[in-house]
C-alpha positions in Angstrom: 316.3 -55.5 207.0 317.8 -52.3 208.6 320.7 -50.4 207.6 323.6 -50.4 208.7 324.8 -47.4 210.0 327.8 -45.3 208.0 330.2 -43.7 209.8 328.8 -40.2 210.1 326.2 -42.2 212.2 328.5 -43.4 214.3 330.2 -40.5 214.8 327.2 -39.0 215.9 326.3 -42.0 218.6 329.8 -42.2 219.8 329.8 -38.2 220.9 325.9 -38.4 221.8 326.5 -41.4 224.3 330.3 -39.9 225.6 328.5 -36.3 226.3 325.5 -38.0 228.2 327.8 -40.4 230.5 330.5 -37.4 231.1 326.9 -35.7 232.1 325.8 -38.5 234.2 329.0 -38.8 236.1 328.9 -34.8 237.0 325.8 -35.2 238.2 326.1 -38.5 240.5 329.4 -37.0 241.8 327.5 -33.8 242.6 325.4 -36.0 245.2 328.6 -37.9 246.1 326.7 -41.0 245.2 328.9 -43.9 244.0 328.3 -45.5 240.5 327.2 -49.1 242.5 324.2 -47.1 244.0 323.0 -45.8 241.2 322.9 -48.7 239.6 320.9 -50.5 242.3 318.5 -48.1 242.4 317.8 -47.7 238.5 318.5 -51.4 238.4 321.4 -51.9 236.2 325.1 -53.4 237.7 328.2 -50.8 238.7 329.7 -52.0 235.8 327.1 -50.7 233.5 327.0 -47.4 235.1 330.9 -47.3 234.4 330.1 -48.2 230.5 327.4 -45.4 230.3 329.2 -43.1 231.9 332.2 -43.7 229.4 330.0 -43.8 226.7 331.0 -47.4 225.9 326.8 -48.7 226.5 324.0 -47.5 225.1 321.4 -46.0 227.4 317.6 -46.4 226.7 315.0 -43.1 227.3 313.6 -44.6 229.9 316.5 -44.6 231.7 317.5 -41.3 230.8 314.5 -39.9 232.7 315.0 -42.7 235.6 318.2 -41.2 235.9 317.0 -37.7 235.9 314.7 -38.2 238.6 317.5 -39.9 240.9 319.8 -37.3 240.7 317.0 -34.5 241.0 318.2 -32.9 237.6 316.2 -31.9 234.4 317.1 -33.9 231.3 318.9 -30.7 229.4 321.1 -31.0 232.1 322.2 -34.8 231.3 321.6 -34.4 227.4 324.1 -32.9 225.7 323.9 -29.9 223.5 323.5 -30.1 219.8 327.1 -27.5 219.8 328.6 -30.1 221.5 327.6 -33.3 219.0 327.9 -31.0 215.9 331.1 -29.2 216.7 331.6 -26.3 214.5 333.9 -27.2 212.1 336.7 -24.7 210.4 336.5 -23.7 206.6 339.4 -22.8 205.5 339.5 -20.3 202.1 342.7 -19.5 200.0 341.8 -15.8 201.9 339.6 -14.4 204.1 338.5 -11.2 202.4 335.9 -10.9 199.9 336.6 -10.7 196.5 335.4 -7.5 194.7 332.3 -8.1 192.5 334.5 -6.7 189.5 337.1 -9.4 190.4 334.4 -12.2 189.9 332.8 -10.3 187.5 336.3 -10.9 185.0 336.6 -14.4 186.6 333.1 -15.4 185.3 333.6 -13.4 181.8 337.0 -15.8 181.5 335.2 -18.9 182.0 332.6 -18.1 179.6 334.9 -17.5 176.9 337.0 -20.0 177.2 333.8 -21.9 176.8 332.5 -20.5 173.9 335.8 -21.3 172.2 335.7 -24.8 173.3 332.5 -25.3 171.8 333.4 -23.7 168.6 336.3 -25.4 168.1 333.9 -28.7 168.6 331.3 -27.7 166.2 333.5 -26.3 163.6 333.9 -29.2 160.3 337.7 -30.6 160.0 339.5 -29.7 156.8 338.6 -32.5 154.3 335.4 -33.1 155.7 332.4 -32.9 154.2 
């Protein structure tokens, strides 16, 4: 049985199928060619022209290059760009400059020996043990 998809998935199809139908609608506006004739001719109704172009309906490949070859475009020119599904996303840091190696240097010594105490307060015997 297949998976469902999470939500990262979805993500990804939502802004794969939106950047192809705002494609396909620059391109069949280009030719001034209403969404009713392009549907005729790659044999789907207006209104599914209207879903793909809002990216509400899935399109398959097949009609990706039927398309192309209506509209007398190259599929780059319908697909959109991997920038545009995988927007860059911000990282935010507590600063922007790099920290001197001596800084993490000390930072890293710290850590390690508050380490080393922790483990020898764990392996030291309580009083009254034996």
């Amino acid at each position: 049985m297949p998976r469902k998809r999470d939500t990262e998935g979805e993500t990804l199809n939502r802004r794969v199928h939106a950047g192809f139908g705002r494609r396909l609608a620059a391109a069949r506006n280009r030719l001034q060619l209403h969404q009713a004739e392009l549907g005729e001719r790659m044999g789907l109704s207006r209104t599914s022209i209207s879903n793909i172009e809002r990216g509400a309906r899935a399109v398959y490949l097949d009609q990706v290059y039927q398309a192309c070859s209506i509209l007398r475009v190259d599929v780059a020119e319908l697909l959109p760009s991997v920038s545009e599904v995988f927007p860059a996303s911000t990282v935010h840091t507590a600063t922007d400059e790099r920290a001197p190696d001596d800084a993490l240097t000390r930072q890293v010594a710290r850590i390690e020996r508050k380490l080393e105490k922790a483990n020898s307060r764990s392996t030291t015997p309580k009083r009254g043990s034996r």
